[in-house]
C-alpha positions in Angstrom: 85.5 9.5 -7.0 82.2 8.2 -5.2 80.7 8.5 -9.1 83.4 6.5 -10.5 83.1 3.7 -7.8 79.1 3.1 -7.5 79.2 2.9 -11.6 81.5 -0.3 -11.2 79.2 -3.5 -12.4 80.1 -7.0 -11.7 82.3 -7.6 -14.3 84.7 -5.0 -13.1 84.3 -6.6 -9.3 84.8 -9.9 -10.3 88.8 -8.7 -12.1 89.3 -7.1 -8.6 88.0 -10.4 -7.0 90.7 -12.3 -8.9 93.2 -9.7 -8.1 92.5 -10.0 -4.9 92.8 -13.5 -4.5 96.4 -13.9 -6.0 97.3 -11.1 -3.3 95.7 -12.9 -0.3 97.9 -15.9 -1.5 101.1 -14.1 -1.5 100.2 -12.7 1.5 98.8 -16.3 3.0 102.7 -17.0 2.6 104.2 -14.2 3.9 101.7 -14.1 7.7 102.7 -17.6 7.5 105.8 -17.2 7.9 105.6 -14.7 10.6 103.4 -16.1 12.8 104.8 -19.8 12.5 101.5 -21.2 11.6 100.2 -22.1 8.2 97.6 -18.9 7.6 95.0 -19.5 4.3 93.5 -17.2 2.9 90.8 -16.0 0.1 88.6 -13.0 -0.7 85.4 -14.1 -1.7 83.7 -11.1 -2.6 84.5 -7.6 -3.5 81.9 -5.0 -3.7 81.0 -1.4 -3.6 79.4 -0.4 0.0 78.4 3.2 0.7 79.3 4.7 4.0 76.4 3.9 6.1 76.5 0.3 5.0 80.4 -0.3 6.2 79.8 0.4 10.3 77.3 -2.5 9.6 79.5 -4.8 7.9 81.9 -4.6 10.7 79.1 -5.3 13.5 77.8 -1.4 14.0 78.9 1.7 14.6 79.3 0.7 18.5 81.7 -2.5 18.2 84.8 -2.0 18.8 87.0 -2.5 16.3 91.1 -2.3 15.2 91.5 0.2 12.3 93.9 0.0 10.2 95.2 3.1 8.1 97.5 3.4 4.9 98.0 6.1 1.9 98.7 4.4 -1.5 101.1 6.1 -3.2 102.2 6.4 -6.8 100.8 6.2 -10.0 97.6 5.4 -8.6 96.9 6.7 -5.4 94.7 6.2 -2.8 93.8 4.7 1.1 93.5 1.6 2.9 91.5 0.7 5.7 91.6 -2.8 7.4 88.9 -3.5 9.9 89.3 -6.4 11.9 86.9 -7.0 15.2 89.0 -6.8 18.4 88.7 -10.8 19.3 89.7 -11.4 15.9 92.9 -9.5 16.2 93.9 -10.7 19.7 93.4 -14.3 17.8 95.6 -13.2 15.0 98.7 -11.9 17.1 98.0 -14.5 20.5 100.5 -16.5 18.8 103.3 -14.6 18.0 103.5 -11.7 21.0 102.6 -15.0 23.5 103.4 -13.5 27.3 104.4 -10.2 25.7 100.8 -9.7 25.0 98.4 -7.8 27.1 96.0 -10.0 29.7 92.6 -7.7 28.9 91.0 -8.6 26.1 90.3 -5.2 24.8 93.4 -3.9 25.6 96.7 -4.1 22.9 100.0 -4.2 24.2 103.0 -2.1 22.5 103.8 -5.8 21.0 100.5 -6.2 20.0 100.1 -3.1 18.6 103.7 -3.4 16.5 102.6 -7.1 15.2 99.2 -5.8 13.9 101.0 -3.0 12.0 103.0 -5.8 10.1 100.1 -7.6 9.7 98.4 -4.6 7.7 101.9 -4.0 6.3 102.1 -7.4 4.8 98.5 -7.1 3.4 98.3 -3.5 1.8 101.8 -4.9 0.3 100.5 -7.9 -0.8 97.0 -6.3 -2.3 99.1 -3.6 -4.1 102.2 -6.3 -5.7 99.5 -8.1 -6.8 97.8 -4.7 -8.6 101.2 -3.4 -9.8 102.2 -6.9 -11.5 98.5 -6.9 -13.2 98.6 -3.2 -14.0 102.5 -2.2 -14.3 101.6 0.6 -12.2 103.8 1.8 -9.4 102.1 1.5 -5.9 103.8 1.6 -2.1 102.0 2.0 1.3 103.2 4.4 3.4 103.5 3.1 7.3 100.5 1.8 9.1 98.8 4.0 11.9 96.5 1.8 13.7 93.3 3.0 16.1 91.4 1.0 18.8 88.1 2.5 18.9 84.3 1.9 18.0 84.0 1.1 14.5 81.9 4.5 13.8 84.3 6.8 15.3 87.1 5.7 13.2 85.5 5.6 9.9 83.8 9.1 10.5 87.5 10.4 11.1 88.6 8.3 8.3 85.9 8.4 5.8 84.4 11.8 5.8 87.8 13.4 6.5 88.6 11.5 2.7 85.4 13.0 1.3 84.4 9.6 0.7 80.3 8.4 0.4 81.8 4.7 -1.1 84.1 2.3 -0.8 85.1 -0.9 -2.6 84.8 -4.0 0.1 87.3 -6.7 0.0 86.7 -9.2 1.9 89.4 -11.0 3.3 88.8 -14.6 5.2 91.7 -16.0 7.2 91.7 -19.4 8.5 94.8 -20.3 10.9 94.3 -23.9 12.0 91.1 -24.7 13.4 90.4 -20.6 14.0 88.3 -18.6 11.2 89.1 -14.6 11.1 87.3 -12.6 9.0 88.5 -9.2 8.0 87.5 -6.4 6.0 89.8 -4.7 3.8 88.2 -0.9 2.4 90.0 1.0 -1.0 89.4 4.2 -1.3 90.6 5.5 -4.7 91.7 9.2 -4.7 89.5 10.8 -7.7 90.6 9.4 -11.2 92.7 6.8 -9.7 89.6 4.1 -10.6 89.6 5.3 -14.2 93.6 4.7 -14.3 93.6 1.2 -12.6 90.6 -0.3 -15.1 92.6 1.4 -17.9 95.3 -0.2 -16.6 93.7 -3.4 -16.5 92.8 -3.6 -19.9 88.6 -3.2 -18.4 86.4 -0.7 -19.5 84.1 1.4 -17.0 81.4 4.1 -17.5 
């Protein structure tokens, strides 16, 4: 798998890019929606990161972080992980948990907690409807589990548990009203899934 990813050249980035963008904007619609605001979003860059490079992306293996954890299923399988800083997700859900929220700001209430699992719900559905119309593939998420913890800790459970030295990066920008969130969105392909998806895509790899 790691193989199959770090071979991926910027051609092959920039079709996931585009991908990635038309799921951001179904998923734009549908967070919209829930939290009664209008939510834009975009994904300007996809890359491939090794494992000691993603605790840096998110601010270090110390910062606290809200992981979020899915299984692709289907014809191409695979995980998720969304990383989102923990101001960043108390911004995201302030709006739609209001009072029901908790007071600390490093703390999640069982609201809190239940909104940020439709919020990865909406975007691992979005990401993957966008990937199945491009690729007629079958692909579901199974249910979010969700982990409040430094950003290290969860991606060595996460990560090495998956046998994983690389990752592709997509990054996700949200912007709800005057407030910028930035996220990051991690696919792990299970081995020969990337070979299946290019094929699928009509792109050639190594």
């Amino acid at each position: 798998m790691s193989e199959e990813i770090r071979n991926l050249g910027e051609f092959q980035l920039s079709v996931l890019r585009e991908v990635g963008n038309i799921g951001a904007g179904h998923a734009a619609t549908a967070l919209s929606k829930l939290l009664g605001s209008e939510i834009q979003m975009n994904v300007p860059r996809v890359s491939v990161v090794g494992f000691e490079e993603i605790s840096e992306i998110v601010g270090g293996s110390e910062q606290f972080v809200i992981g979020i954890f899915l299984r692709v299923e289907g014809e191409i399988p695979g995980s998720i992980f969304f990383l989102l800083q923990v101001e960043s997700a108390k911004r995201l859900v302030t709006d739609l948990v209001g009072s029901m929220g908790s007071a600390e700001p490093d703390e999640f209430s069982e609201m809190e907690i239940s909104a940020l699992q439709e919020i990865g719900n909406i975007l691992a559905g979005s990401y993957l409807s966008s990937l199945a119309d491009f690729t007629k593939k079958e692909m579901s998420p199974t249910p979010p589990a969700i982990a409040v913890d430094m950003a290290g800790a969860i991606l060595s459970i996460g990560l090495v548990q998956l046998g994983a030295d690389y990752a592709l990066l997509v990054d996700t920008e949200f912007v709800q009203g005057a407030r910028n969130i930035e996220g990051h969105f991690f696919m792990l392909p299970d081995p020969g899934s990337v070979r299946i998806l290019f094929h699928a895509l009509g792109v050639d790899i190594q």
